[in-house]
MIDREN-67439 format. One record per residue: x, y, z of N, C-alpha, C in turn. Coordinates in pm, whole numbers, padded with zeros to 5 digits, always signed. Each point is the difference from the previous one (the first is absolute). Layout:
<rs>
XYZXYZXYZ/...
</rs>
This chain:
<rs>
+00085-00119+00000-00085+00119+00000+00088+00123+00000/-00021+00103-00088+00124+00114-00009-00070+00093+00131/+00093+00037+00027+00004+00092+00155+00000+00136-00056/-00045+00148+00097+00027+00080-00051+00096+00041+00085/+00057+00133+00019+00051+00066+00103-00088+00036+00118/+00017-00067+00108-00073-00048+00164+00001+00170+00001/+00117+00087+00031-00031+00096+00098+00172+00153-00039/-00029+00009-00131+00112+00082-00040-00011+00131+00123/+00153+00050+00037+00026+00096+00100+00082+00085-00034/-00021+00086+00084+00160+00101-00048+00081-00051+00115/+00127+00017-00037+00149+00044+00076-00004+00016+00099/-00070+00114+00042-00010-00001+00191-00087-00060+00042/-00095-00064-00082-00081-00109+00127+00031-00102-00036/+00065-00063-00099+00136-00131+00012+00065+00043+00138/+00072+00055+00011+00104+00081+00110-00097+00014+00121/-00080+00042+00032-00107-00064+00112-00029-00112+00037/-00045-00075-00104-00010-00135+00055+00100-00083+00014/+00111+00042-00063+00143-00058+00034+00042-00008+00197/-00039+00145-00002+00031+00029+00145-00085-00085+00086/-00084-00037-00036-00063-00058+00157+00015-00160-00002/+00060-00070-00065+00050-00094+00039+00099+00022+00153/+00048-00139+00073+00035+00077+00128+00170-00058-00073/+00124+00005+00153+00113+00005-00047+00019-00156+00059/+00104-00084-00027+00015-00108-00008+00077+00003+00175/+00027-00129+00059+00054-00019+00121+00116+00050+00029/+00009-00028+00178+00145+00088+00018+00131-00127+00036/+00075+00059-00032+00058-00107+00083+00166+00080+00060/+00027-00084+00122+00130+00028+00038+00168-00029-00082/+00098+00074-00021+00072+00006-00055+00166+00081+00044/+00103-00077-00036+00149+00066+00038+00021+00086-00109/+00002+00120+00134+00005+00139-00128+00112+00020-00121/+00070-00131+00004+00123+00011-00099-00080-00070-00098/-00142-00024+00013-00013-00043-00142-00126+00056-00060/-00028+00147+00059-00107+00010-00002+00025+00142-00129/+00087-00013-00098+00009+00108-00098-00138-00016-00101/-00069+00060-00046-00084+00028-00104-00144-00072+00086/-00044-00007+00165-00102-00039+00047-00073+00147+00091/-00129-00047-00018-00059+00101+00034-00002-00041+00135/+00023+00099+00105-00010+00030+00152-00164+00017+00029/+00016-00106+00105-00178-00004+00001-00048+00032+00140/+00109+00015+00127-00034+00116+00113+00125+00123-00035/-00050+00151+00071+00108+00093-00006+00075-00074+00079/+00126+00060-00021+00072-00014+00149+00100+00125+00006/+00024+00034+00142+00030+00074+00089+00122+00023+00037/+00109+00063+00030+00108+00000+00032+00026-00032+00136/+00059-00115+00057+00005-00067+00168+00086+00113+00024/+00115+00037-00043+00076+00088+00065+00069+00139-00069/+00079+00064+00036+00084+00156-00076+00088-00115-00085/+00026+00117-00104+00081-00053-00089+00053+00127-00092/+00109+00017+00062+00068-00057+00119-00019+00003+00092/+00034-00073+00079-00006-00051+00139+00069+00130+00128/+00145+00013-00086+00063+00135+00049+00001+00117-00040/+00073+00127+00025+00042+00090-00107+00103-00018-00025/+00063-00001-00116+00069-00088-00090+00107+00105-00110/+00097+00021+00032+00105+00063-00125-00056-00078-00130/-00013+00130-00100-00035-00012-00109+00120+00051-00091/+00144-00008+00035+00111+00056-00061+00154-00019+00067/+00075-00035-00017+00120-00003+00111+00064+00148+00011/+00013+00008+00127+00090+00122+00037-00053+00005+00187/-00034+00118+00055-00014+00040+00100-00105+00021+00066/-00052-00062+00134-00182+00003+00035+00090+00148+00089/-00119+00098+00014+00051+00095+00078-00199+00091+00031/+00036+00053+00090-00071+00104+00041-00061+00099-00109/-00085+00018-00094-00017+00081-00104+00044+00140+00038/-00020+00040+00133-00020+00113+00037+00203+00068+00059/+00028-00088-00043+00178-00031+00046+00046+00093-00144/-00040-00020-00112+00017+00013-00172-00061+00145-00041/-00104+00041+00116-00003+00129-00065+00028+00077-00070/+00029+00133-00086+00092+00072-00078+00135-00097-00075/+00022-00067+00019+00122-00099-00007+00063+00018-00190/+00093+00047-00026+00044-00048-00138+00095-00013-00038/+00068-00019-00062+00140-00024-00059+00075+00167+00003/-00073+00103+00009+00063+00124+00057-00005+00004+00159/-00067-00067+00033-00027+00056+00177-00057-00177+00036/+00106-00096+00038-00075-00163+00045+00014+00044+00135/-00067-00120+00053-00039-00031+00134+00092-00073+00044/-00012-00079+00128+00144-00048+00045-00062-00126+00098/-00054-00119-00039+00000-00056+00067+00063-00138+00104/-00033-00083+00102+00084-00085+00054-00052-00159-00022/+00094-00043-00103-00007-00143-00058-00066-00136+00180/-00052+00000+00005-00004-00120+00166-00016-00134-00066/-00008-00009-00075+00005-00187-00057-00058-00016-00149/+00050-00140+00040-00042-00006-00173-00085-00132-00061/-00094+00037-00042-00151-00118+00071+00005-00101-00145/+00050-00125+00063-00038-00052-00175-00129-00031+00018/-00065-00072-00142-00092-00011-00023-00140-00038+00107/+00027-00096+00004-00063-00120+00125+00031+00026+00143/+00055+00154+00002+00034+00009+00141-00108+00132+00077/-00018-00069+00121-00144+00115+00035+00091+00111+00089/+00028+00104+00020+00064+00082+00110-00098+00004+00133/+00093-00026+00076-00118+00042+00103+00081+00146+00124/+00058+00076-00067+00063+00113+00061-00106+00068-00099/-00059+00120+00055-00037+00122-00040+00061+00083-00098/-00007+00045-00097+00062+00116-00062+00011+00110+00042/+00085+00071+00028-00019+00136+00137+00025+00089-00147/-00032+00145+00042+00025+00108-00090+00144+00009+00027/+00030+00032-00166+00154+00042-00046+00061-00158-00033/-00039-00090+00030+00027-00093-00045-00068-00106-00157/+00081-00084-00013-00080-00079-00157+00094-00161+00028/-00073-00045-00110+00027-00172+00036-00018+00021-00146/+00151-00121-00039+00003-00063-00143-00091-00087+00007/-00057+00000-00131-00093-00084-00039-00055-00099-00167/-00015-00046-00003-00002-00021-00150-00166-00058-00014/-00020-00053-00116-00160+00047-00061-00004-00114+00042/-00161+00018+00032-00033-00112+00087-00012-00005+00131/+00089+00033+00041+00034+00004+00199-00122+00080+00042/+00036-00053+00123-00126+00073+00120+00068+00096+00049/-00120+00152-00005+00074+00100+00053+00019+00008+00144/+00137-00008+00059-00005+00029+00163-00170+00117+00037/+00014-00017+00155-00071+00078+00078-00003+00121-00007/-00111+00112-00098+00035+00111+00038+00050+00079-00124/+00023-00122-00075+00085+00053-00167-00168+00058-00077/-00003+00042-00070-00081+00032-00076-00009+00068-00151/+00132-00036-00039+00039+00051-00162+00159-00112+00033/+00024+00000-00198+00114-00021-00020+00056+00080-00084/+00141+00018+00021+00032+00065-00114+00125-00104-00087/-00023+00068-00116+00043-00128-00077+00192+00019-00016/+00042-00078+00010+00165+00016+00015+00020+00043-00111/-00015+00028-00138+00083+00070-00060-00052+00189+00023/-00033+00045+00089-00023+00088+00084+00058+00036+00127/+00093-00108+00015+00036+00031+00115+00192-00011-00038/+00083+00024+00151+00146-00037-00062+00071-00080+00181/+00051-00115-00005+00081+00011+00111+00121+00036+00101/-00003+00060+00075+00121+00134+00007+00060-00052+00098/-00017-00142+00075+00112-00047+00095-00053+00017+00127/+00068-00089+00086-00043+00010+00155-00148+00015+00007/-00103-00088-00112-00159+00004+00043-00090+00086-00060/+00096+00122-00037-00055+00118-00041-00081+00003-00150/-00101-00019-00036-00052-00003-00113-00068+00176-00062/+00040+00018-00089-00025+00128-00106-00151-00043-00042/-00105+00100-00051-00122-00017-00035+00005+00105-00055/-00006-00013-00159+00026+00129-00105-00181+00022-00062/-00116-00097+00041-00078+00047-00021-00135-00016+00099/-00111+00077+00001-00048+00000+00104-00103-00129+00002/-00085-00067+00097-00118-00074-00038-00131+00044+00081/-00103-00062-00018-00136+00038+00014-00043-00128+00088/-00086+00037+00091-00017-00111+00100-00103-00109-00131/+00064-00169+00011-00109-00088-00056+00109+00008-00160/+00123+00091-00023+00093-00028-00130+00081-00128-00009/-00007-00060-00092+00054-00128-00040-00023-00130+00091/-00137+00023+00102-00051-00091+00082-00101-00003-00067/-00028-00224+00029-00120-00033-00010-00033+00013+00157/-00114+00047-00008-00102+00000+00176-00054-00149+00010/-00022-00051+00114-00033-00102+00013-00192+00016-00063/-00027-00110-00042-00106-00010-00055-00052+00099-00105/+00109+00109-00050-00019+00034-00110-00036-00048-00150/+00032-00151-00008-00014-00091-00113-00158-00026-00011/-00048-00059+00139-00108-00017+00053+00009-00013+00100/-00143+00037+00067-00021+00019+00184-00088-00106+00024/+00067-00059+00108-00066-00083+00076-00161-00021+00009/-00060-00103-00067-00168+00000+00038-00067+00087-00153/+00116+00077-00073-00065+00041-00141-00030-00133-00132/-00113+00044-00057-00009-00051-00080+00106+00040-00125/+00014-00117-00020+00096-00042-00139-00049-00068-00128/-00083-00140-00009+00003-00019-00111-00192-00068-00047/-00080+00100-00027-00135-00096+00010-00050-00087-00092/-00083-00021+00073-00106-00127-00057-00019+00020-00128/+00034-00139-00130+00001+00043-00092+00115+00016-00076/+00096+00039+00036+00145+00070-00037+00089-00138-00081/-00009-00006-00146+00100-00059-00049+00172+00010+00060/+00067-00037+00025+00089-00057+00093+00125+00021-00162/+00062+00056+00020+00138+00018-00101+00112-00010+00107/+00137-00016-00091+00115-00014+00123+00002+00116+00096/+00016+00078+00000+00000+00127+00102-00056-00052+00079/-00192+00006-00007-00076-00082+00111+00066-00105+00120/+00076-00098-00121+00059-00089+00113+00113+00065+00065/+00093+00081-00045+00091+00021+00065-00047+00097+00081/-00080+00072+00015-00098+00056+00178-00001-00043+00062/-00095-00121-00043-00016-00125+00118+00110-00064+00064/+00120-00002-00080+00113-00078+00068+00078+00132+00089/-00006+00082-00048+00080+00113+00076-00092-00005+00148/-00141-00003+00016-00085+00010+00136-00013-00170+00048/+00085-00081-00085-00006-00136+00078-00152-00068-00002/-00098+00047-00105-00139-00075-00057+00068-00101-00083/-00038-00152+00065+00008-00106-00082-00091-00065-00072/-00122+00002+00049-00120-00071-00017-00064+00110-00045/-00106+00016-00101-00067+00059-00041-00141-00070-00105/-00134+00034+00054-00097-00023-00050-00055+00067-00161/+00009-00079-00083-00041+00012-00121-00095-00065-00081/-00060+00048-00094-00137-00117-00090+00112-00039-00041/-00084-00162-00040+00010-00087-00069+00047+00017-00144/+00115-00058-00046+00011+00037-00181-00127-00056-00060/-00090+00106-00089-00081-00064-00073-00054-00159-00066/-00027-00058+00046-00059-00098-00111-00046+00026-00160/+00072+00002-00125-00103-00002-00093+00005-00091-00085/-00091-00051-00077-00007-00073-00115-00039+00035-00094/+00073-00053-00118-00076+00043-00168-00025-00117-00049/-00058-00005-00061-00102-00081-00106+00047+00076-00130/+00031-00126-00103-00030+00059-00148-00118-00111-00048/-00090+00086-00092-00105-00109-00070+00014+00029-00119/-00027-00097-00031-00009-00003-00192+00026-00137-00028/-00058-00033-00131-00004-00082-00082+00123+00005-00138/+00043+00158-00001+00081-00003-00083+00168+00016+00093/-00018-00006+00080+00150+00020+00075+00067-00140+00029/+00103+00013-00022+00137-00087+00004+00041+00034+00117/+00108-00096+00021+00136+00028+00103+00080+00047-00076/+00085+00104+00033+00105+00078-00053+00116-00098-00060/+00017-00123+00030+00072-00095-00021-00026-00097-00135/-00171+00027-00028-00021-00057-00077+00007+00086-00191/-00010-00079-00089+00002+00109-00138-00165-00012-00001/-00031+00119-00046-00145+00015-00021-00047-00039-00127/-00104-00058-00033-00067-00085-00128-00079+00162-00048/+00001+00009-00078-00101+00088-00047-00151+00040+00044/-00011+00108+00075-00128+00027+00082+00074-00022+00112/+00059-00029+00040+00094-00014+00168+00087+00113-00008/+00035+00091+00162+00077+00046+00025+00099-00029+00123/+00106+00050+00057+00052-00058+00114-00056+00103+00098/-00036-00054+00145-00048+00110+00097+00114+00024+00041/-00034+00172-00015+00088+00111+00072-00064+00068+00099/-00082+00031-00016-00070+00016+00202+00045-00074+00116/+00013-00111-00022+00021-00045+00121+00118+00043+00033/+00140-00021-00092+00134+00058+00032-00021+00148+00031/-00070+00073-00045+00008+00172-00026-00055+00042+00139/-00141-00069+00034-00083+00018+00114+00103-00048+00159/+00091-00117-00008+00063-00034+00098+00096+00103+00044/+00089+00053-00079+00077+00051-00019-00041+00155+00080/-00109+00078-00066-00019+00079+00079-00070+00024+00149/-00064-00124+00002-00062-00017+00146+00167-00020+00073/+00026-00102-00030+00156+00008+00068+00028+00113+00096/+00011+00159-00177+00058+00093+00059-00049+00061+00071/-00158-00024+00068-00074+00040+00098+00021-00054+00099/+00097-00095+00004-00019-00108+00183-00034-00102+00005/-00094-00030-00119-00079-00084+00017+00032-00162+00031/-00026-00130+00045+00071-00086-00022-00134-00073-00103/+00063-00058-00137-00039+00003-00085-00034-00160-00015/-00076-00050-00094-00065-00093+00011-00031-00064-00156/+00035-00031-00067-00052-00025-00156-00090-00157+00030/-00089+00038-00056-00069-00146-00042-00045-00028-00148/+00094+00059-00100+00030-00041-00151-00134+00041-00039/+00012-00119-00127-00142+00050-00131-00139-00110+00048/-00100+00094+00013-00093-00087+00010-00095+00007-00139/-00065-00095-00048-00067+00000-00123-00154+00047+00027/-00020+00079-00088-00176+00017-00001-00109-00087+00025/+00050-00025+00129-00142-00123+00045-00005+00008+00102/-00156+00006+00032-00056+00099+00169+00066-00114+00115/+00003-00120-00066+00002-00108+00138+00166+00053+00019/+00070+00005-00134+00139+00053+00102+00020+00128+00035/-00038+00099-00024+00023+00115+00038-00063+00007+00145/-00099-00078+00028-00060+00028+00143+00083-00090+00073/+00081-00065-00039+00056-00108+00084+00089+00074+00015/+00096+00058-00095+00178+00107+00054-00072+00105+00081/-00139+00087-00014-00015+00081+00106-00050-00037+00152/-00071-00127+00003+00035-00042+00120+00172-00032+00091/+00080-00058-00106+00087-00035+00079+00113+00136+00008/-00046+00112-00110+00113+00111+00013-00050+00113+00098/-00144-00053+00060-00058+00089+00110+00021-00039+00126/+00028-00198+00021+00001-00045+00107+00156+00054+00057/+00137+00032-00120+00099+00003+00058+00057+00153-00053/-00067+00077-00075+00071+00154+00014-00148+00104+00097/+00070+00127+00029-00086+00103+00042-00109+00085-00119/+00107-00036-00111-00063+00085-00146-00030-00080-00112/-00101-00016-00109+00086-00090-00152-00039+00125-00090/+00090-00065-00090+00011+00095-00098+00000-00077-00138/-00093-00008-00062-00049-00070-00118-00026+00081-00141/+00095-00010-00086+00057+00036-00108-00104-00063-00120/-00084+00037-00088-00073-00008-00071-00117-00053+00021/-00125-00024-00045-00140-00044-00050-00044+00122+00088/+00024+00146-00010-00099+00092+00076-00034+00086-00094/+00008+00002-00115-00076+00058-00095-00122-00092-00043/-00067+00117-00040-00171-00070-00084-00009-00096-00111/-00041-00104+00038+00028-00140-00082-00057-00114+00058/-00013-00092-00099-00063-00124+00036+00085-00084+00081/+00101+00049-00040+00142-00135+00011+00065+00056+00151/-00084+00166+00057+00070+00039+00103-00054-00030+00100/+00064-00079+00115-00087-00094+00108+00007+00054+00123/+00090+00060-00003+00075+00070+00127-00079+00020+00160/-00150+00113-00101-00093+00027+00093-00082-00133+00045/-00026-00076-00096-00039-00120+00060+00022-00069+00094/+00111-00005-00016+00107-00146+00096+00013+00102+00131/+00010+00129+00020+00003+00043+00129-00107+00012+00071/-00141+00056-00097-00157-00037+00071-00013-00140+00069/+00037-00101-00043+00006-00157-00001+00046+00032+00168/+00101+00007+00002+00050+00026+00136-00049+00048+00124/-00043-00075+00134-00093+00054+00143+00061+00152-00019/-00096+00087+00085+00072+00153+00050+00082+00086-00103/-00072-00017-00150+00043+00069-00101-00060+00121-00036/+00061+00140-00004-00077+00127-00052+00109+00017-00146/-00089+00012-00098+00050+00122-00103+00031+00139+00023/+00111+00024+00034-00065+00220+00028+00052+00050-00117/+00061-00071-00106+00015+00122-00086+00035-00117-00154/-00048+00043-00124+00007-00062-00082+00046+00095-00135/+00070+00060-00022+00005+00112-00062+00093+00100+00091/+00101+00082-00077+00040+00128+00076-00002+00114-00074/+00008+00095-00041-00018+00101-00054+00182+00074-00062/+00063-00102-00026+00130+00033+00017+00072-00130-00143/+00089+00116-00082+00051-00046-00086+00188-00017-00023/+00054-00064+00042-00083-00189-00063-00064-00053+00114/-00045-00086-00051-00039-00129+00118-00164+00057+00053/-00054+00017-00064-00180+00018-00024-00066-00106+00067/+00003-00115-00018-00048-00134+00019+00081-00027+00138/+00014+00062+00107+00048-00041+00125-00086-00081+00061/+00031-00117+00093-00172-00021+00127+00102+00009+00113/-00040+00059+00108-00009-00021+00139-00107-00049+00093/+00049-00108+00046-00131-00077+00068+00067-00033+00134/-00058-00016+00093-00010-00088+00170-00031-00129-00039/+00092-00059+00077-00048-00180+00038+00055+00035+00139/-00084-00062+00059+00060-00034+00166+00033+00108+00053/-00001+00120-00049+00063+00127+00089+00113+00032-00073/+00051-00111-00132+00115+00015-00037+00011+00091-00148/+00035+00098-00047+00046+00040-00143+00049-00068-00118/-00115-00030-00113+00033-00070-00108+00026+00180-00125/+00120-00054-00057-00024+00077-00108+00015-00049-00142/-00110-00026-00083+00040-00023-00122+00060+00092-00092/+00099-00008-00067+00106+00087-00089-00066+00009-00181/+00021+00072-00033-00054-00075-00156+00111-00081-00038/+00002-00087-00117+00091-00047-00023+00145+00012-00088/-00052+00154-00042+00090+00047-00118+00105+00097+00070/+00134-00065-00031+00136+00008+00091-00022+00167+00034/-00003+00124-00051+00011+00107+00034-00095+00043+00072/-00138-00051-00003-00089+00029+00067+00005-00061+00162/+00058-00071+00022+00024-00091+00120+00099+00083+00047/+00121-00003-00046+00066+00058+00079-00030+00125+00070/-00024+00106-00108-00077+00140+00050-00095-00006+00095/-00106-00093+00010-00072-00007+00111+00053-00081+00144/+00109-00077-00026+00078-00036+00127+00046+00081+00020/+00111+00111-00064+00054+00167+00070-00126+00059+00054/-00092+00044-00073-00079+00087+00063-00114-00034+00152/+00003-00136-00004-00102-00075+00066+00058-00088+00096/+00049-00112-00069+00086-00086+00078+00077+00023+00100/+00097+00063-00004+00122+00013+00043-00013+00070+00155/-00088+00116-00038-00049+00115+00094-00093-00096+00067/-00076-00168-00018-00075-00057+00058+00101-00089+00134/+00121-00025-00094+00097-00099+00136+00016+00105+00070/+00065+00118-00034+00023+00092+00112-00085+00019+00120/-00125-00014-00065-00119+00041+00097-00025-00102+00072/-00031-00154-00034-00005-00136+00055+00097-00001+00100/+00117+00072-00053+00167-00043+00095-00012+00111+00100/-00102+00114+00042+00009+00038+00112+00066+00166-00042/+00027+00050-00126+00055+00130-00024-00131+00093+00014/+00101+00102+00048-00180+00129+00010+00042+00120-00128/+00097-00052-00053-00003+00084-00172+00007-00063-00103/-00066-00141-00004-00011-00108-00065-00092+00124-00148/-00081+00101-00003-00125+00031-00061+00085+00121-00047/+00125+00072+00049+00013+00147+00004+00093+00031-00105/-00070+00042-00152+00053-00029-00129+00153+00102+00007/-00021+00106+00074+00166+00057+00028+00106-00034-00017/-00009-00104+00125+00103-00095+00007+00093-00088-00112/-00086+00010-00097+00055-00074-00107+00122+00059-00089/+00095-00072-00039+00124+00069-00053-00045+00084-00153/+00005+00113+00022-00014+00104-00097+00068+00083-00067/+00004+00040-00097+00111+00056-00102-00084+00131-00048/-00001+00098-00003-00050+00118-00083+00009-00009-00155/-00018+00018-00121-00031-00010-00134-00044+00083-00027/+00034+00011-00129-00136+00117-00105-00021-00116-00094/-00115-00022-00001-00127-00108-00136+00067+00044-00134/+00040-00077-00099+00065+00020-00136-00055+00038-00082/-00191-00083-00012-00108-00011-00101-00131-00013+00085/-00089+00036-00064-00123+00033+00051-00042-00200-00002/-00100+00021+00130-00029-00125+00049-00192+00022+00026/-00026-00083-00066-00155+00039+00016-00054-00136+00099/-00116+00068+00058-00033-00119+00128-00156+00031-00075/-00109-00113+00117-00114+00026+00014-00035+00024+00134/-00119+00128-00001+00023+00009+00083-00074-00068+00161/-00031+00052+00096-00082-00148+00058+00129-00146+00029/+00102+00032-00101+00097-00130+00074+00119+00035+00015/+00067-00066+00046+00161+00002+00057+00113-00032-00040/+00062+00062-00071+00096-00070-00139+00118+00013+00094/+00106-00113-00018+00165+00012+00022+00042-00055-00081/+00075+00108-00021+00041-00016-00176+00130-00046+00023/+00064-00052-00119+00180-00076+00056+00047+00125-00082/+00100+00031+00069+00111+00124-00083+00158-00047+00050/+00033-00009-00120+00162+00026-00023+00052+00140+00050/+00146+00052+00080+00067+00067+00025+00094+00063-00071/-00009+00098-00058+00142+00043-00105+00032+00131+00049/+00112+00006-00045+00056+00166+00005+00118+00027-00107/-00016+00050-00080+00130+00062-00119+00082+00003+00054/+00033+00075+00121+00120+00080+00057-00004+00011+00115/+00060-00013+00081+00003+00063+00140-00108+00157+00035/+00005+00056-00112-00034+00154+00060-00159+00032-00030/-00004-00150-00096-00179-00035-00087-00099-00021+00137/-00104+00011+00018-00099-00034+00071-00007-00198-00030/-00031-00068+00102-00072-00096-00011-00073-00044-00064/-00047-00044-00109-00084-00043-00073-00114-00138+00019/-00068-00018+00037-00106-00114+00017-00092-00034-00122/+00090-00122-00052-00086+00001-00171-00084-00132+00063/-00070+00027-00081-00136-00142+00011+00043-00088-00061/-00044-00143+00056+00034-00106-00028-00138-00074-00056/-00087+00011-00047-00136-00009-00012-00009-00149-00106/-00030-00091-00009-00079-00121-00040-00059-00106+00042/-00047-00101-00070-00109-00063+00066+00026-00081+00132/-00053-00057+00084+00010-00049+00172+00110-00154-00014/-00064-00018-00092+00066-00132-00004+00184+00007-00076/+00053+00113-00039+00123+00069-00050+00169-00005+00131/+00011-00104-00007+00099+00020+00137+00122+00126-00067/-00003+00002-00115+00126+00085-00010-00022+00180+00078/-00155+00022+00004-00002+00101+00058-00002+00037+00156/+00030-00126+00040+00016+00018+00171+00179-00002-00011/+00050-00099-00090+00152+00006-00005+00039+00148-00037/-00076+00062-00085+00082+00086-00031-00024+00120+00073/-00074+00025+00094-00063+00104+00033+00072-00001+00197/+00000+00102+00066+00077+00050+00129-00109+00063+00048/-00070+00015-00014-00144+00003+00122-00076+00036-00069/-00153+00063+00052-00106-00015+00028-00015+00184-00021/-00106+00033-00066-00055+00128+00058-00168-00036+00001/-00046+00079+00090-00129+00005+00061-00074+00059-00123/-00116-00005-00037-00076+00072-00063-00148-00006+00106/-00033+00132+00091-00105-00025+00070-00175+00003-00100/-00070-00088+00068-00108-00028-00066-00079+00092-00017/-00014+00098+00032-00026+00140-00030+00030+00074-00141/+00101-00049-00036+00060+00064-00094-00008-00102-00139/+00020+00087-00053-00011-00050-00172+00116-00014-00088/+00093+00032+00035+00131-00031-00017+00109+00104+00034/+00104-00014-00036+00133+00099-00006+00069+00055-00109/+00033+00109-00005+00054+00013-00098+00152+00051-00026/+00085-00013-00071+00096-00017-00041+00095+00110+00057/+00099+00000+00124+00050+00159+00102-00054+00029+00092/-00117-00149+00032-00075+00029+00153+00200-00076+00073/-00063+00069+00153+00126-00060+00069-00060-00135+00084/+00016-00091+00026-00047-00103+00029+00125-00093+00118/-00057-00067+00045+00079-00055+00117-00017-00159-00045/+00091-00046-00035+00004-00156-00005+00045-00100+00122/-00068-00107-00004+00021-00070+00093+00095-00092-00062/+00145-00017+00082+00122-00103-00051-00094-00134+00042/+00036-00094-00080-00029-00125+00022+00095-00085-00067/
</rs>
């Protein structure tokens, strides 16, 4: 029976109903391995960091107020009393007129409250240290808990975790740290005409590239990835891989039969399924028109169309921003964020309007001193050479009717 389109949407209420799915489990983890995971309580700083006040330079901890007027026409004259290595705490006072060698790092004696840095200063014998320039109380000192203070928040809920992150945590001695779960996802390819990449294709056969193309970028989302190969156009198997790619990922992601067709089963085999909603059958967004997003179990199915450019584009725009969100990020949605390049458009680009075009554009520039250029990469969905050849993405909002040729435009690198 040919299907029509269940429930075509725009862009932001795709992006709505994306959001209310919930985020996947937490689990405990050694913060040395916790790079590219989302932090799923804030946490807090247990203590100062530093701990002390701390030379930030080698030369002399002294009295700021000792340095006054002080310069290489008119120095100060102070009295050397020891000389603190690193790891060593003083426990004599710093009295006025006096200074303590010190080098970066060290704890400032009692009472010190600036350093001044030794190539500022000169040693003149019998203790006597020269100070040719003046300092400011809190100069070339870290203050204790200046890095962070004790009981402040540091890193919240949510917070993708890069090396820096960890090296915080190790500097404040956080070992353990609570994070979601790496995503679960699965893809599905269907078709009757798809091969294994391994195999030569007979005429009317192609090799599936979704599944490699689709893995690949969930990957670069976090995701831990899941292939369950080619399934053929027949409801008894397609409902059988979405039972078992629902029983063991958080997400699936099913790569063709979601366009209008006899032969497209997609919506079927997921109705078939207990605790199944359709919410969206159709998107308002070009490529990839023929999207479905549906619930099973509480869980996110997305069917892809099956034509390589159209899939991918809707895994950047949809997908990707969906693990983020599953994995516990709170800018999983916040298109900013995305790596952007400024451009001026080469040639006029016509849209319709009512939908959402991302167009592929190539990057050029004549010369160094030339503006950016963003030429269109424009042919049909199923064309891999235009995702190869093309360096991101520009937006065309659905509002609009197209662009024309010296608009300035912001591309998204991909």
């Amino acid at each position: 029976m040919k299907q029509d389109f269940f429930r075509v949407i725009s862009s932001r209420e795709l992006c709505r109903l994306l959001k209310t799915f919930p985020t996947v489990a937490r689990e405990q983890i050694d913060f040395r391995t916790g790079v590219d995971r989302m932090l799923a309580t804030a946490i807090t700083s247990p203590e100062n960091l530093p701990m002390v006040h701390r030379s930030s330079m080698d030369g002399f901890a002294v009295h700021a107020e000792d340095t006054f007027g002080a310069s290489e026409a008119n120095p100060a004259y102070l009295e050397n009393k020891a000389e603190l290595k690193i790891d060593e705490l003083s426990t004599a006072p710093l009295e006025r007129g006096e200074c303590m060698s010190i080098t970066t790092g060290g704890t400032l004696p009692p009472g010190g409250n600036a350093v001044v840095m030794v190539e500022h200063t000169q040693e003149l014998g019998a203790g006597t240290i020269e100070i040719r320039k003046s300092v400011a109380p809190g100069d070339n000192v870290m203050l204790a808990g200046e890095d962070v203070a004790q009981g402040a928040p540091i890193l919240p809920r949510g917070k993708r975790l890069r090396p820096q992150e960890i090296g915080l945590l190790a500097a404040l001695g956080i070992t353990s740290i609570t994070v979601f779960k790496r995503v679960r996802a699965g893809i599905i390819s269907t078709g009757d005409e798809l091969v294994d990449v391994n195999t030569t294709p007979r005429p009317g056969q192609v090799r599936d590239v979704n599944t490699s193309t689709l893995a690949c970028l969930l990957g670069k989302a976090n995701a831990h990835v899941q292939a369950y190969g080619l399934v053929k156009d027949d409801l008894a198997s397609i409902v059988a891989m979405l039972k078992q790619g629902l029983a063991e990922n958080d997400v699936l992601f099913i790569s063709g039969g979601s366009s209008v067709g006899t032969r497209d089963l997609t919506i079927e085999a997921i109705l078939s399924l207990p605790d199944s909603e359709i919410l969206a059958h159709g998107v308002s967004v070009s490529p990839g028109k023929p999207t479905i997003l549906a619930r099973v179990g509480g869980k996110p199915i997305m069917g892809l169309p099956g034509q390589v450019t159209s899939a991918q584009v809707i895994m950047l725009v949809f997908g990707c921003p969906l693990i983020h969100h599953l994995g516990g990020s709170t800018q999983a949605w916040d298109t900013s964020l995305r790596p952007q390049i400024p451009a001026t458009l080469a040639t006029n680009v016509s849209s319709k309007q009512g939908r959402e075009d991302y167009v592929r554009v190539e990057l050029k520039q004549a010369t160094p001193q030339e503006p950016l250029q963003a030429v269109p990469r424009t042919g049909k969905s199923g064309l891999l050479k235009t995702l190869v050849q093309c360096d991101g993405l520009v937006r065309i909002p659905a509002e609009s009717e197209g662009l024309l040729a010296g608009t300035k435009v912001m591309v998204w690198k991909i």
